[in-house]
N, C-alpha and C positions, 0 to 999 in steps of 0.2 A: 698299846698305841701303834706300834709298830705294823703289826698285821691291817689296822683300821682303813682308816676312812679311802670310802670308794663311794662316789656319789648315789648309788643304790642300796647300801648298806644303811641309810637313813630314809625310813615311813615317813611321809607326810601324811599318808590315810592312815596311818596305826595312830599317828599324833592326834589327827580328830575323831577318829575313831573313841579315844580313849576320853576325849573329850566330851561327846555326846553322850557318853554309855551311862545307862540308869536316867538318862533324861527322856522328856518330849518332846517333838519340834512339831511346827506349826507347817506343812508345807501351801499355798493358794494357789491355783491355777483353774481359770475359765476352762470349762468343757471343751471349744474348741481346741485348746492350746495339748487336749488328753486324747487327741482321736490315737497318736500311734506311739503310745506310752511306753514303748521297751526299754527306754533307758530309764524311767521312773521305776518300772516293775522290781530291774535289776538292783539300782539302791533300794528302794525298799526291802529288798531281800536281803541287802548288808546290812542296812542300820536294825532289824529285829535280828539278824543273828549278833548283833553287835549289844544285844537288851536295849536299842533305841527305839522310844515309843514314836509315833504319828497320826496326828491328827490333820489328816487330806481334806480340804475347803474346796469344793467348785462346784459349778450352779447347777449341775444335773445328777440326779437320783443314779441314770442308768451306767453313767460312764464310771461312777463310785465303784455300782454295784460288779460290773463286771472288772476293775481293776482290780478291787479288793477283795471280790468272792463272797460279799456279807451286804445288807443292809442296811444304806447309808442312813444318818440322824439329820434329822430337821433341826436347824438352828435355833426355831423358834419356840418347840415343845418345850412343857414344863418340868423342871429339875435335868434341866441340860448340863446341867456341870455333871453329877449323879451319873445320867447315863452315858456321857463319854466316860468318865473312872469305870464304871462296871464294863463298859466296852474293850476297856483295853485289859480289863484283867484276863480278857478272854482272848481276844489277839491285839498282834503286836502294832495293829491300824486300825482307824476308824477314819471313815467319810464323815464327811457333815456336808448336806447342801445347803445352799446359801441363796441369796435373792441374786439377779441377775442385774446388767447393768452395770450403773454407775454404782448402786447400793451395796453391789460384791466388795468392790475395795472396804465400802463403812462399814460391813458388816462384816469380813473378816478381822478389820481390826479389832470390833469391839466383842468378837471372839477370844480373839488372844488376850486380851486383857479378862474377860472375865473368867478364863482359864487360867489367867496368870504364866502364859508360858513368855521362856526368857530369851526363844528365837523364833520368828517368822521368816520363812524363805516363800519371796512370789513366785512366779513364774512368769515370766512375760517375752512376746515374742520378740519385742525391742530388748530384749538385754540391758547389762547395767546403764551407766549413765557415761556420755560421752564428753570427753569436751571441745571448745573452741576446732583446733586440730584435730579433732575425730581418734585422740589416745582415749583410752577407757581411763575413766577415773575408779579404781579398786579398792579405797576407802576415803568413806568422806561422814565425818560427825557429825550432831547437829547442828552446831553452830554455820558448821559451812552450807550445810542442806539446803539451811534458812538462807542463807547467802546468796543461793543457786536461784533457790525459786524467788527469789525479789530479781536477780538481775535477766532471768531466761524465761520469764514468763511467755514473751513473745515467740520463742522458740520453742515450745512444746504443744502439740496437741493437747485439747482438752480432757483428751482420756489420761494421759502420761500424766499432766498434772494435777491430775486428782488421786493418780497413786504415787506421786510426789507429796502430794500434802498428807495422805493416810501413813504413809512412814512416816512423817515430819510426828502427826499427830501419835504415833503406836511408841514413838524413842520418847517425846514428853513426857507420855501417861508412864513410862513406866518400865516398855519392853526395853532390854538389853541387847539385843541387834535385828538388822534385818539382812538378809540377802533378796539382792535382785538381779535373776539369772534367767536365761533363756532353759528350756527342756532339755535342749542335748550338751546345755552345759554345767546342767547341774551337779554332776557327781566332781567335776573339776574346783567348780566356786565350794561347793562343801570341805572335799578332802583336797585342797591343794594349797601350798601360799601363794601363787600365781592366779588360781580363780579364772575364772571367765568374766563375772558380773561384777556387781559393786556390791561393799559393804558399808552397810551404813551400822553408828554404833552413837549412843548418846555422848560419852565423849570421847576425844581421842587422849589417850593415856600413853603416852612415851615418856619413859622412864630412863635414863643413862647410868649406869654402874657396872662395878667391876662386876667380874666374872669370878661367882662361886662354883666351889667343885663341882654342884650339881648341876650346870649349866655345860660343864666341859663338852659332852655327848652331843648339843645342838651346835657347839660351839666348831666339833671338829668335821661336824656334816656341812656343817656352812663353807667354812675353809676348804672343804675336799669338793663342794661345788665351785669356787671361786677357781681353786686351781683348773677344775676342768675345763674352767668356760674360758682358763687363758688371762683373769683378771689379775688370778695372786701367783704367785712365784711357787713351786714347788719346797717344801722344808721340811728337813728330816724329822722324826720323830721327837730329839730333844731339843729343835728347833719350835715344833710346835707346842710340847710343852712349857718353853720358855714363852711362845704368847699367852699360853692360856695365863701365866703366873702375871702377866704384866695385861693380862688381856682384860676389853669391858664389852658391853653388850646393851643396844637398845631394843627395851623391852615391850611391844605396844599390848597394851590392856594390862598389862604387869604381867601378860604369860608369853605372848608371842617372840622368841628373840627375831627381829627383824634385821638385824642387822651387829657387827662386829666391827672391832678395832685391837689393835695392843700399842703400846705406848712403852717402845724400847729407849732405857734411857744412855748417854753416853755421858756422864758427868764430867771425865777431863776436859770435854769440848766444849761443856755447858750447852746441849743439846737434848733433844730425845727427837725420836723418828717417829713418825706413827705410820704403822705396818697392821698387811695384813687386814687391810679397810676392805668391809663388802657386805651389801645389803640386797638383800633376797630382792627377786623379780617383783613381786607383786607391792612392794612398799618404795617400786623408785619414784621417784616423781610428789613422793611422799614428805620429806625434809628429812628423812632418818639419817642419811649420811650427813646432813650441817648439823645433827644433834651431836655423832659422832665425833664430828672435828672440834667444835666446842667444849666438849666435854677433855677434851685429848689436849685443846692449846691452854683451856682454865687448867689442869692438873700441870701442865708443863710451866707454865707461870707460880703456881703453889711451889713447886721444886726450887723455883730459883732457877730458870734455863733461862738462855737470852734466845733461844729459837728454835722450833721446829722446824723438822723437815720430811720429806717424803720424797718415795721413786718409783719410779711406774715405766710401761713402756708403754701407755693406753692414751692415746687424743683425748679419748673421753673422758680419761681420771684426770689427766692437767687440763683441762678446761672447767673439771668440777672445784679443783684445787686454787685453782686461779680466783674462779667465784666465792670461796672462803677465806681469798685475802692472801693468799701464796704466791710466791712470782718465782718466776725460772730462774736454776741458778746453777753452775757450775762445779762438777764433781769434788774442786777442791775446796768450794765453800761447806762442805760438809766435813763432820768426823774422820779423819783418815782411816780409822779404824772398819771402817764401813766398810772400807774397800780392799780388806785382806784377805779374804776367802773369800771376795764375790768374786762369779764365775765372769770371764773376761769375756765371754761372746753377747751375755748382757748387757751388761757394764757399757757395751758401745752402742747399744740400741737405748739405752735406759734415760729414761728425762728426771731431773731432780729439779724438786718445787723445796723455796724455803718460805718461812714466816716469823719474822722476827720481830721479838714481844716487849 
């Protein structure tokens, strides 16, 4: 642990990498959106070295043929399931054209479904879904989707909401996610947690628990980001394994850790701290940190503590803190202990939130 974490020493694209491999994805995109496809060309050329199959949807024969080098398939030929399988046994892509129109959205979906595959990524040149304030919304379930297109009807064109309602309808019947990402943000929304576009997933699965061994590895790239970015405090090697020991992790879909905590306890004071809080870019805005704090002030209460607390030197983090019920408090309302080996040029910049249970 000692030699580890250095914010590049942790793949995000080996992670999804290792996630697609042996699967199919479903990619859509209108003809026009394919005139200067080199950043499609380029994934595609990672995910087949990577054994990721593709099945490419968009409404014209020629721009298939010359992306792909083969042949594109009619959607509507008979034993279409048949000859895309024999098509990829043969390469790592297959085109399929599709009707153009409004019908591409209905007919790509009712693709995927009769393919059964478990991802569709669109392509659209509007990129993911925005909100109110013009922040990208980076995941959103069905239930919220449904939410979106009842209360935004009036804000969206007709074309946007009819590939609003073809996701809504592809997460129902059955697909397991969608991405909705511009062309030259695709390799980003694939291989990144930060994304470009939105993911949409039937539902959102955050999960809070402690952190097993086999978690430690995402656990110290998150940490070794947090410090870079200035959020978390720098900690020695048996510093950091004394989070992992006391440390938990929320998990969305039950694979992604999106986010961390440890819950250091001080029992003379009948206290614990909860340290070491940070949730990846692409899941803020998300609720994953108030999972966190919940899970960290219900376990501090199971103890028997009359109070949490936390320190930070970040506007941001005492304003989030605040929002979870925490109020400002004064170095000596904490554990004295706290304050024996911390470094004194901190310690005078440093803001302490308490909550008391």
């Amino acid at each position: 642990m000692a030699d580890r974490p250095s914010v590049e020493s942790f793949s995000e694209k080996g992670f999804y990498l290792n996630e697609f491999r042996g699967r199919t994805l479903a990619i859509a995109a209108r003809a026009e959106d394919l005139r200067r496809p080199a950043s499609l060309e380029a994934l595609l050329a990672e995910l087949a070295a990577n054994s990721t199959r593709v099945v490419l949807l968009s409404t014209e024969n020629l721009v298939l043929e010359d992306l792909l080098g083969a042949a594109a398939l009619v959607a509507s030929e008979p034993r279409f399931e048949g000859e895309v399988w024999r098509a990829l046994s043969r390469a790592p892509h297959v085109g399929v054209v599709c009707e153009g129109g409004e019908d591409f959205v209905r007919t790509c979906r009712e693709i995927v479904l009769r393919l059964a595959l478990s991802k569709l990524v669109w392509v659209d040149v509007a990129g993911g879904l925005r909100r109110d304030d013009a922040s990208r919304c980076s995941f959103v379930d069905l239930e919220e989707l449904r939410r979106l297109l009842r209360n935004r009807v009036s804000q969206e064109n007709s074309a946007r909401l009819a590939l609003l309602r073809e996701i809504e309808m592809a997460l129902s019947a059955g697909v397991g996610a969608v991405n909705l990402s511009t062309l030259e943000g695709l390799a980003d929304e694939l291989f990144t947690y930060a994304g470009s576009g939105t993911l949409f997933t039937r539902e959102r699965y955050v999960i809070v628990r402690r952190l097993g061994l086999d978690d430690y590895d995402a656990a110290a790239d998150l940490i070794a980001r947090g410090v870079a970015e200035g959020y978390l405090v720098p900690r020695t090697p048996e510093e950091i394994e004394r989070i992992f020991v006391s440390g938990f992790g929320a998990f969305v879909e039950g694979r992604h850790l999106a986010g961390i905590g440890a819950l250091l306890e001080h029992p003379g004071a009948g206290a614990a701290e909860i340290a070491s809080l940070y949730t990846l870019t692409r899941f803020l805005g998300e609720g994953i940190g108030g999972h966190l704090v919940r899970f960290a002030l219900e376990r501090t209460r199971s103890r028997g503590f009359g109070f949490a607390f936390a320190c930070t030197t970040s506007e941001r983090v005492v304003d989030f803190f605040e929002r979870q019920g925490f109020r400002l408090a004064g170095a000596e309302e904490l554990p004295a202990e706290k304050w024996r080996v911390y470094d004194p040029d901190r310690r005078g910049r440093v803001r302490c939130l308490r909550c008391d249970l």
